[in-house]
C-alpha positions as a printed Julia matrix, in Angstrom:
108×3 Matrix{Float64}:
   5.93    5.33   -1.92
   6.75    5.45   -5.65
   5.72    8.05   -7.83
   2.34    7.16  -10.11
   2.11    5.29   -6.82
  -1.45    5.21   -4.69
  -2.66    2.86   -2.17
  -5.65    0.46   -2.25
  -7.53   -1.6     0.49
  -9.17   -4.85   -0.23
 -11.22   -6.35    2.22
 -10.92   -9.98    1.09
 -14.08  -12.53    1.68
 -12.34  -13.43    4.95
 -12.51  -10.36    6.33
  -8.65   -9.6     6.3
  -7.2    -6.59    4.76
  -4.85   -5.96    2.78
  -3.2    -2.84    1.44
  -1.88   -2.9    -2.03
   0.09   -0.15   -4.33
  -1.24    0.25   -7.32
   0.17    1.91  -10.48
  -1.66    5.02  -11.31
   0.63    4.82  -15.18
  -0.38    1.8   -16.47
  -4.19    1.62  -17.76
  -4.74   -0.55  -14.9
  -8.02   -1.17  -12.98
  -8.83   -2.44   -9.47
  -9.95   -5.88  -10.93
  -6.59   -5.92  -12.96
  -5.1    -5.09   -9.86
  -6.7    -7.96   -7.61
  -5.72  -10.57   -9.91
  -1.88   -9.25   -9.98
  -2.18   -9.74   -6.4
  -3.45  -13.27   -6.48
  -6.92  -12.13   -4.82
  -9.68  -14.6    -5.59
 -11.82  -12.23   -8.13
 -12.46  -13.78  -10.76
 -12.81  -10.84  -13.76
 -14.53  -13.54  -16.27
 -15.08  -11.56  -19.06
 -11.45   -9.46  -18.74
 -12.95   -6.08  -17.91
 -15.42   -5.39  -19.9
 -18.69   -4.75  -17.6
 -20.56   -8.32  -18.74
 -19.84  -10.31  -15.9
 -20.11   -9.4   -12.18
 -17.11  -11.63  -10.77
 -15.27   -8.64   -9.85
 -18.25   -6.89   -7.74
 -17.27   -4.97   -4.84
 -18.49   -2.95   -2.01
 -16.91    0.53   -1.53
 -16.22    1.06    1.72
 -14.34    4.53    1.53
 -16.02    7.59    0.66
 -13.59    7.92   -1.74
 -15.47    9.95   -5.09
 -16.0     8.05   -8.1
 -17.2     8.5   -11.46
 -21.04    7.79  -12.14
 -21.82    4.45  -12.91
 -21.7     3.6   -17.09
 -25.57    1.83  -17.94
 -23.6    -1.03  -18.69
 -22.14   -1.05  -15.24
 -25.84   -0.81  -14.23
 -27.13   -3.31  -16.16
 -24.32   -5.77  -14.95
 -25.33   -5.07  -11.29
 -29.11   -5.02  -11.63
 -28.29   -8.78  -12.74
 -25.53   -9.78  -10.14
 -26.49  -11.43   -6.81
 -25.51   -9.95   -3.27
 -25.53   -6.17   -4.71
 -25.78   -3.43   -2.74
 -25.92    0.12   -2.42
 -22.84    0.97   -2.52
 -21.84   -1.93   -5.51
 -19.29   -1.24   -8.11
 -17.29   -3.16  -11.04
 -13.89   -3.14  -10.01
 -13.34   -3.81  -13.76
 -15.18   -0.12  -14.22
 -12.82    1.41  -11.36
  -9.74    2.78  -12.88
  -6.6     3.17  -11.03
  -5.74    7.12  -10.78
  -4.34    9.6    -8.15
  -8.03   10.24   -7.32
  -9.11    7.15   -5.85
  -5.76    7.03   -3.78
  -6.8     5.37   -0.61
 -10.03    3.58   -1.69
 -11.19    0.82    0.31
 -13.51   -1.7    -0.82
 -14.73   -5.03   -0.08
 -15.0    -8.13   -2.13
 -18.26   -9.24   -2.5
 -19.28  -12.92   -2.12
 -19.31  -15.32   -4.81
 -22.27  -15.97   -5.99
């Protein structure tokens, strides 16, 4: 794999998988990353933690950073959350999330 290289997992609404690589150089995050892979998340408001069309379930037990209030807020609005609930818009691509696995959560 390329260097500034990691892998993600997406669990699509179907139920299939698929493994992307995702630039760890670019600024990117996982909902940025979805979209550049044509995956059906929608990322409304472009990232900035005031929708919840990019919700997703993390699967992995892969360490993230604590969840900003507005990330909160988002979810305590968003239907089908979970325990386990993120932004992908919040998730940023870096070496330490290499091998994440999450699931898209359904539209509401």
């Amino acid at each position: 794999m390329a260097e500034n290289t990691i892998t993600v997992t997406v669990v699509d609404r179907e139920g299939k998988e698929h493994v992307l690589e995702a630039p760890t150089d670019m600024g990117m995050n996982l909902m940025e990353l979805c979209k550049s892979y044509e995956l059906p998340v929608e990322g409304t408001c472009g990232g900035m933690a005031m929708c919840a069309t990019c919700q997703c379930y993390l699967i992995s037990d892969t360490a993230l950073p604590e969840q900003s209030d507005d990330e909160l807020a988002m979810l305590d609005q968003a239907f089908h959350v979970k325990s386990n609930s993120r932004l992908g818009c919040q998730i940023k691509l870096s070496d330490e999330i290499d091998g994440i696995k999450v699931e898209l959560a359904p539209e509401s």
